[in-house]
C-alpha positions in Angstrom: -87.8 60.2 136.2 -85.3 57.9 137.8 -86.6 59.2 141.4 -90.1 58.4 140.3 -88.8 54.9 139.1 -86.9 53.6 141.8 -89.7 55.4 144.3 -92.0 52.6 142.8 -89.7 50.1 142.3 -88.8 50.3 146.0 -91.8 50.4 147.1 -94.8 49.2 145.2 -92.9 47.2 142.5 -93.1 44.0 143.3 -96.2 44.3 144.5 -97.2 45.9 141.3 -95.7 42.9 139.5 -97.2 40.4 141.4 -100.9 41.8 140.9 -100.7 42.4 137.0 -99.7 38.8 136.5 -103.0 37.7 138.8 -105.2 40.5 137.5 -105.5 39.6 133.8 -107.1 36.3 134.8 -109.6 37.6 136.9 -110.5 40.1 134.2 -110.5 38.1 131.1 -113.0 35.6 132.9 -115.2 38.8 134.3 -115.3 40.2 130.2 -115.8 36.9 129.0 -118.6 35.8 131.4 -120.0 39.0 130.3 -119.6 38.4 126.7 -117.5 41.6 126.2 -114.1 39.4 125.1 -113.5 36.9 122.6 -109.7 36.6 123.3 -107.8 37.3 126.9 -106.2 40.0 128.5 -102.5 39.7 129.3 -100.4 40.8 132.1 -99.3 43.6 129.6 -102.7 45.0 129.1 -103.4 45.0 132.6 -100.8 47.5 133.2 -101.3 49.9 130.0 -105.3 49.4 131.8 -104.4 50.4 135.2 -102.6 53.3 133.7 -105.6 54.1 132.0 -107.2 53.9 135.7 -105.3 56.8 137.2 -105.1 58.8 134.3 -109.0 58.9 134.6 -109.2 59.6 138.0 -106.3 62.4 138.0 -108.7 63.9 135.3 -111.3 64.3 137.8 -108.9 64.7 140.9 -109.5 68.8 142.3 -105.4 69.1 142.3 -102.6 66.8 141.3 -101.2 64.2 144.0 -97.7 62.6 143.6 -98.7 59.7 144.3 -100.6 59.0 141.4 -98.0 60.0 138.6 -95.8 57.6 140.4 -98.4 55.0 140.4 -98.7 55.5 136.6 -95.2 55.6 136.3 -95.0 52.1 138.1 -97.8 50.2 136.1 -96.4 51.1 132.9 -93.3 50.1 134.1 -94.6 47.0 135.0 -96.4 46.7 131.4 -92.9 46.9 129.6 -91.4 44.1 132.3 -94.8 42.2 131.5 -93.8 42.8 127.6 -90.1 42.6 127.0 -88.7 41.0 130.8 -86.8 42.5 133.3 -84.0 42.8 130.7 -85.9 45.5 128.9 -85.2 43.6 125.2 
């Protein structure tokens, strides 16, 4: 596990971080425009979502990649950062 984590922290955390924070705007105003959301979606629930996203598509995938555990691995990360900081608490 710590390979996977510092693989993605390395290189696609920031990147990770940066785009959850931006990425809960953009769908809370899509869901509400569509009437599907009475609240908003935080940067939190864009992460736990995205992990959702590759869990679907490694469901349909023909054989497992790498790449997409550690993608998994990295948006959740970014979900607990998003929930408790960079402190973990």
């Amino acid at each position: 596990m710590d390979n996977i984590q510092n693989y993605t922290y390395e290189h696609k955390g920031y990147i990770l971080q940066q785009t959850s924070y931006n990425w809960h705007y953009m769908w809370t105003a899509y869901l509400k425009g569509k009437g599907l959301l009475i609240s908003h979606i935080t940067a939190e629930d864009v992460g736990w979502m995205m992990v959702c996203v590759k869990a679907a598509r490694a469901s349909t995938a023909e054989e497992p990649k790498r790449d997409t555990f550690v993608d998994a691995a990295g948006y959740a990360a970014c979900a607990a950062e998003c929930a408790f900081g960079s402190t973990g608490r």
